[in-house]
N, C-alpha and C positions, 0 to 999 in steps of 0.2 A: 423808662422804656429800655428795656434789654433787645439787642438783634445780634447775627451774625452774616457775613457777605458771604454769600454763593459767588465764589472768586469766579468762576469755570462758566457763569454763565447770565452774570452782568446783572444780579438780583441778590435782593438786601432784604431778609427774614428777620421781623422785629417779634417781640410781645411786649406788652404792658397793659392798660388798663384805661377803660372808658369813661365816660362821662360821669356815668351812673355805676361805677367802681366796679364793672363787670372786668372780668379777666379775658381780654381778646388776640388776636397774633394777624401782624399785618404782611404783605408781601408788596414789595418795593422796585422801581426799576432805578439802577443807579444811577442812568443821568437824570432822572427826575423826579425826586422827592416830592413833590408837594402835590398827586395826587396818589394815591396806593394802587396796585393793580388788585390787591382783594385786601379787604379786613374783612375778619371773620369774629365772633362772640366765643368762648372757649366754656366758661362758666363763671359762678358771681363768689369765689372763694378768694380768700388774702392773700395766700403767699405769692410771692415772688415767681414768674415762669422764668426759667433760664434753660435757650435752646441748645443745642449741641447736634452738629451737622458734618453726615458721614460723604466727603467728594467724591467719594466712589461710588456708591449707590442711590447717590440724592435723596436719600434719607434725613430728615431733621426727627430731632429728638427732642420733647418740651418736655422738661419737667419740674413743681411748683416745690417752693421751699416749705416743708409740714404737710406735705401729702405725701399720700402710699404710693401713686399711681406714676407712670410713667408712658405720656401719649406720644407716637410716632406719624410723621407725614410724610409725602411723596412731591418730590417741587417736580414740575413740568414748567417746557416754554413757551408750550400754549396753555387759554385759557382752560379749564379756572385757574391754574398754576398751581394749585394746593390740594392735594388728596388724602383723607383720610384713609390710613390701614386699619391701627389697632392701638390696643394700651396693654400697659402690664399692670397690674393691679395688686399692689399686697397691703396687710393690714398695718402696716410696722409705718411711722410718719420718717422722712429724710429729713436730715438737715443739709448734707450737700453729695456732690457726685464730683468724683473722679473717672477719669476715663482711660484708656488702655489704647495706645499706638498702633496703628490698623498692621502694621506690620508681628504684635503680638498674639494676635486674635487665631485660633485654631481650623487652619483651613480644613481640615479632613473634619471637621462635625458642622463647616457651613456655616462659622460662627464670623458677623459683620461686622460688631460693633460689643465692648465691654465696657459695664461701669463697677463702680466700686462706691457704693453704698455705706452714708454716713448715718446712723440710726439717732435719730434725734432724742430717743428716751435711753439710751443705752450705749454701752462703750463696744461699739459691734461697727465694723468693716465686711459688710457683705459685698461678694462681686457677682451679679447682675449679665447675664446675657444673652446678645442677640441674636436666635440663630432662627435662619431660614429654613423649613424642611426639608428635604433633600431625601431621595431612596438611597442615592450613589454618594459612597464616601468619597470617591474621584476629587481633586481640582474642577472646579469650577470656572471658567473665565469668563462667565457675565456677574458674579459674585466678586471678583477678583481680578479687577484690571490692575496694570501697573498703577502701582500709590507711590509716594514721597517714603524717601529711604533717610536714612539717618544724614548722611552728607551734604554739607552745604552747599547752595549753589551761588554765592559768591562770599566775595571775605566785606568786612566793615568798611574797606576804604571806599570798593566800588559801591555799593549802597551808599552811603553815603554822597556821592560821586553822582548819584543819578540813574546808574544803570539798572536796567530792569530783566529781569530774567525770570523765567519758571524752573518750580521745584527739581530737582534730580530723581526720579521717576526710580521703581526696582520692582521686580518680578515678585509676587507672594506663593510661584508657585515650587515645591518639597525642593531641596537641592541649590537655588540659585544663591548664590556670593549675595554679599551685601558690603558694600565698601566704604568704611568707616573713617573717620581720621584720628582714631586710639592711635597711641602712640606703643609701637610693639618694640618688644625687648630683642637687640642683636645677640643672637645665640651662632657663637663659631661652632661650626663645621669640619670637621676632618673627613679628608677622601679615605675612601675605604681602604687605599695599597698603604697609606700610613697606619691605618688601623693594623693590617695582618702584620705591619714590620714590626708594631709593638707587641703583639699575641707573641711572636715568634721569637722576641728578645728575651720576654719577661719567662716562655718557653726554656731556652738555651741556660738561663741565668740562672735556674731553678737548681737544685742540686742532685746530683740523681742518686736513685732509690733502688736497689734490687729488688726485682720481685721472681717470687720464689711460688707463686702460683702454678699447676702444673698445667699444660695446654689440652686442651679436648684432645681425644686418640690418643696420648700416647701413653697413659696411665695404662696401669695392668689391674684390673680388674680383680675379684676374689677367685672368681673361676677359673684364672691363669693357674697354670703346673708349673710345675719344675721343667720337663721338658721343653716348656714355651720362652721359659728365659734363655733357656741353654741351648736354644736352636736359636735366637734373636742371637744370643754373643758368640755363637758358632763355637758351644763346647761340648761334649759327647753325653749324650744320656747312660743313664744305668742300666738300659738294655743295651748298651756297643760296648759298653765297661764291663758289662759280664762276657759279651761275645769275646774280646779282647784276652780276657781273665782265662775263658776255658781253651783260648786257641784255636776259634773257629774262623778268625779271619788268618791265622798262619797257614792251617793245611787245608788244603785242596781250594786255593784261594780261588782258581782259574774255572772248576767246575761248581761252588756252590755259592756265586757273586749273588746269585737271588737270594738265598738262603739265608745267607749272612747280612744285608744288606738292613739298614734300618728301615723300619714301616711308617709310612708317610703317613700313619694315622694317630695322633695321639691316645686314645682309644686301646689298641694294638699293642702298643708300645708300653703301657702301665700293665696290661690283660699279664703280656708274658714276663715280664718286671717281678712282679705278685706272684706269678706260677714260679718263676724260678728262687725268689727268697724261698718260698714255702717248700721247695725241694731242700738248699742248704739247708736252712734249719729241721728237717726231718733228720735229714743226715747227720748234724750234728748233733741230734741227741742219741742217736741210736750208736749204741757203745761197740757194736761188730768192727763197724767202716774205722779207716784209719784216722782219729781225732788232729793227730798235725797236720796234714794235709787240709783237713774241713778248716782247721783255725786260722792254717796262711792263707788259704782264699779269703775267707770272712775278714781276718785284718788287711791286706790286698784290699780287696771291698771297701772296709771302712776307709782308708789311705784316699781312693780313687773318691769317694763320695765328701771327705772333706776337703780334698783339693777342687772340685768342683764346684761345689757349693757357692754362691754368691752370697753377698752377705746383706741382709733383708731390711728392707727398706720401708714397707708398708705393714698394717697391719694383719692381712693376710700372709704376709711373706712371716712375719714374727710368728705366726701361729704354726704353719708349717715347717718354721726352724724345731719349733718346741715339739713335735710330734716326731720330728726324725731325731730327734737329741733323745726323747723318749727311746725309738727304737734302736737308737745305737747303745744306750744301758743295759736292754734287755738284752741285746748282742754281747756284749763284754759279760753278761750275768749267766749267758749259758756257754762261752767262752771258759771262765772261771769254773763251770760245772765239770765240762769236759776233760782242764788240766787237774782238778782234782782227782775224778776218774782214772786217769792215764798214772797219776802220782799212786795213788793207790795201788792199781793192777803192776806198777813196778816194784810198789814196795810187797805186794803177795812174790813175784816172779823171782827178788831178791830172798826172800825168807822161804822159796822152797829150794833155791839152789844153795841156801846157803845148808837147811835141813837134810840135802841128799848129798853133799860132801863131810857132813858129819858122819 
């Protein structure tokens, strides 16, 4: 005879077997064995029933050693005491059942009660579960009262000792502590003001590094001029180095301060730039006009555009050095046209004055 004590309600759930070798299951009151408050017949098969009983739901579980089946009861404290629910039925025989800590059992699928199924023909571990139907995934608390947590409720001396106490109860439901007596590893601590002092030392301690990164704004772009640097470093553009050159800010300074004045447009400022190159160089090729004079302007010029000049930094700035080094060759190139010219017409002016004194 196999049984298990319904601790919670003073009744002692047996099975074993009859006279006549039938398989039955008795229900017992603990102070007094020796008459049953029900025996029941279960069937006339061999194996062994061995119960297994959920305190939470007063659910008993009978199941026989070499059968499929797995039958489930209801204990009450009034008569009959024993209810039939239901079985679970497969065709695979056991050899035995393990079972699973109410405290593991899956509350969000309504699950009461797990076994772990030993396959008596085969090296197979099936696990077996109990679940109540349920529409609401929710916590449950008639499914789910406080159960027995892992922590003890006294130490060996007092058991021993006599003393009697009940389980140490805990919540099943999502979230609640469970307080164990694993033994946890001491992990020191640092307050945070010592953290930043070490960020800031190991900071400090570091070696420091130039960075040569150029900052947002202050780069000059490709679309930058010449006059945008030269008005940044407060140096005179090639339109106030020509006004300069022709002596428009000498005479009549007092009546033509507009006139003379540079144009606040960059725009403006290159438009008449352009207009006035394109003038010198007309004139200096056209052999009438006095060529020394056109040549100490244009050298003037040149003088004043290389002392202005900054010296180029980007690639833009590089490309724009090379295009005015350009146009300063073709300046030196019609320069050189012009002293040829002038060499010339003195060596004709020589050889007729020298033919009209013969």
């Amino acid at each position: 005879m196999q049984g298990c004590v319904l601790w919670r309600h003073g009744i002692v759930f047996t099975t074993g077997f009859s006279r006549f070798s039938d398989r039955q299951y008795g229900v017992w009151d603990e102070k007094n064995l020796n008459t049953p408050l029900r025996l029941d017949t279960i069937d006339s098969s061999s194996g062994v029933l061995t119960p297994f009983y959920d305190h939470d739901t007063r659910v008993v579980f009978v199941a026989g050693k070499g059968d499929g089946n797995i039958r489930y009861y209801e204990i009450t404290d009034n008569p009959p005491y024993c209810h039939f629910l239901s079985q679970y039925i497969s065709g695979e025989p056991q050899r035995g059942f393990g079972v699973m800590p109410k405290r593991g059992c899956k509350v969000s699928q309504c699950e009461i009660y797990r076994f772990y199924k030993l396959y008596a023909t085969k090296a197979i571990c099936e696990p077996i579960s109990m679940i109540v139907p349920r529409k609401s995934d929710q916590f449950q608390p008639d499914l789910y009262p406080d159960t027995a947590s892992p922590t003890p409720a006294m130490s060996a001396e007092e058991w021993f000792s006599g003393t009697t106490r009940g389980p140490v109860l805990m919540s099943m439901k999502t979230g609640m502590t469970i307080k164990t007596h694993r033994p946890l590893p001491l992990r020191a601590t640092e307050s945070s003001s010592d953290k930043n002092a070490d960020k800031k030392y190991a900071f400090l301690s570091r070696e420091t590094r130039a960075d040569y990164r150029p900052l947002e704004g202050s780069l000059k772009t490709s679309s930058s001029t010449d006059k945008d640097l030269k008005t940044s470093t407060n140096l005179d553009t090639k339109f106030q180095a020509l006004q300069k050159l022709w002596g428009c800010n000498v005479k009549n300074m007092g009546d033509n301060k507009e006139q003379c004045s540079t144009n606040s447009s960059g725009i403006e400022s290159e438009r008449t730039y352009t207009s006035t190159k394109n003038t010198i160089n007309k004139l200096s090729i056209t052999s009438g006009d006095s060529p020394n004079k056109l040549t100490s302007y244009a050298m003037q010029e040149n003088e004043i555009q290389l002392l202005e000049k900054p010296s180029p930094k980007t690639e833009s700035e590089l490309r724009r050095a090379y295009t005015a080094q350009c146009e300063e060759l073709k300046l030196l190139r019609r320069q050189l046209l012009i002293k040829d010219r002038r060499i010339h017409e003195l060596e004709d002016q020589f050889n007729q004055l020298k033919t009209h004194h013969k």
